[in-house]
C-alpha positions as CSV (number, residue, x, y, z in Angstrom):
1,X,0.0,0.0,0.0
2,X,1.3,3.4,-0.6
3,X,1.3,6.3,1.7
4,X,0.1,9.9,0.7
5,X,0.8,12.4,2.8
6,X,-2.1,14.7,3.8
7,X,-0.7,18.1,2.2
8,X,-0.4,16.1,-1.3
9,X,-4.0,14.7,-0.4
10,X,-5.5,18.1,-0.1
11,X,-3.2,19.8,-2.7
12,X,-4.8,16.9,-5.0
13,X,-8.3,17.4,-4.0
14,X,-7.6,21.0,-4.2
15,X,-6.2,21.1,-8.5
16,X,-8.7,18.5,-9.3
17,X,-11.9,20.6,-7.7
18,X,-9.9,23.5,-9.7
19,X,-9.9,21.9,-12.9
20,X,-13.5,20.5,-13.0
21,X,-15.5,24.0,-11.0
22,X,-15.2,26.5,-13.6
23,X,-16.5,24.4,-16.5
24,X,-19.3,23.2,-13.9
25,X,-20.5,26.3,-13.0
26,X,-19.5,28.6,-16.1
27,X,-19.8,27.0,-19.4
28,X,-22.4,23.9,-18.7
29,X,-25.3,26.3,-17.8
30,X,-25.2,27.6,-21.4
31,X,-25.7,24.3,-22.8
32,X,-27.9,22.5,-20.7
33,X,-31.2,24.0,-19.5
34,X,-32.8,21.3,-17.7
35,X,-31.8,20.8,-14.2
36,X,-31.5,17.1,-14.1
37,X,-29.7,16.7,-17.2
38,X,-27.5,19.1,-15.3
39,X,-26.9,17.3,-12.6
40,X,-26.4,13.9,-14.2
41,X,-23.8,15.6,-16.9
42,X,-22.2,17.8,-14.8
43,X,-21.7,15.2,-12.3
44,X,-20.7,12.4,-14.6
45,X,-18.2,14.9,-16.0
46,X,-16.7,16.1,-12.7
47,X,-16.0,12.5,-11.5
48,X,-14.8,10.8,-14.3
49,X,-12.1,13.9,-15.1
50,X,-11.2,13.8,-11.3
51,X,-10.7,10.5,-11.9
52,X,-7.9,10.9,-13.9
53,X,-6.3,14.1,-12.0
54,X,-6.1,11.5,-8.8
55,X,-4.6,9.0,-10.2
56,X,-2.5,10.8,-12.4
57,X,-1.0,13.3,-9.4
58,X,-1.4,10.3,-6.3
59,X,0.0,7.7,-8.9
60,X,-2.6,5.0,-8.0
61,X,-4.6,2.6,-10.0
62,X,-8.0,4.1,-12.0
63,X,-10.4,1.9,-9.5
64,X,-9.0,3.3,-6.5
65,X,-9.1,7.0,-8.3
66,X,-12.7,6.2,-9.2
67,X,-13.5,5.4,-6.1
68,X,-12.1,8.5,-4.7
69,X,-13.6,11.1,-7.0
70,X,-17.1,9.1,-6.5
71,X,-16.9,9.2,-2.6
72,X,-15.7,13.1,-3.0
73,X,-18.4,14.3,-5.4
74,X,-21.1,12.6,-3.5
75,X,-20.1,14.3,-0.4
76,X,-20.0,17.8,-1.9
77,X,-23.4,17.1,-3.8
78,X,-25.5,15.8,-0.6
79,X,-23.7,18.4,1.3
80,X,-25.1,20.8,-0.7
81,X,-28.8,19.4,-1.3
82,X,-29.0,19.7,2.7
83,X,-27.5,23.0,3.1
84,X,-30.4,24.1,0.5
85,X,-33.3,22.7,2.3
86,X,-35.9,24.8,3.5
C-alpha cells in the first residue's frame, strides 16, 4: 500500500476541484437548461475527469481513483442538497 501524505491529499483534492469547477458552474449552464440533465452531466463529468487528475498526481490505479472522485463528489453534492433545504 502506498502512503500519501495529507498536504499532497489536499493539494490533489484542491487542482482536481480547480480543474473541474469552472467548467461546472461557467460553461455547462449555457448548454444544458434542464436541471437534471444538469446534474447527471455535470456530475458524470466532474467524477470521471477527477478521476484521472487522482490517479495521475497520487500515482494510483483508475479503481481506487474512481472510487475516490465518487466518494468526493457525492459528499459535496449531498452536502449541498442539505444546506439548501428549506
Amino acid at each position: 500500500m502506498k502512503n500519501i501524505s495529507l498536504p499532497q491529499l489536499v493539494f490533489t483534492g484542491i487542482v482536481a476541484s480547480m480543474a473541474t469547477l469552472p467548467y461546472l458552474w461557467f460553461v455547462l449552464p449555457n448548454y444544458i437548461d434542464q436541471r437534471i440533465w444538469y446534474v447527471i452531466i455535470g456530475e458524470s463529468f466532474a467524477v470521471l475527469m477527477e478521476t484521472f487528475i487522482i490517479g495521475a498526481m497520487l500515482r494510483v490505479n483508475l479503481p481506487k481513483s474512481f472510487l475516490s472522485s465518487l466518494a468526493c463528489n457525492m459528499v459535496s453534492f449531498l452536502t449541498a442538497l442539505l444546506m439548501n433545504l428549506p
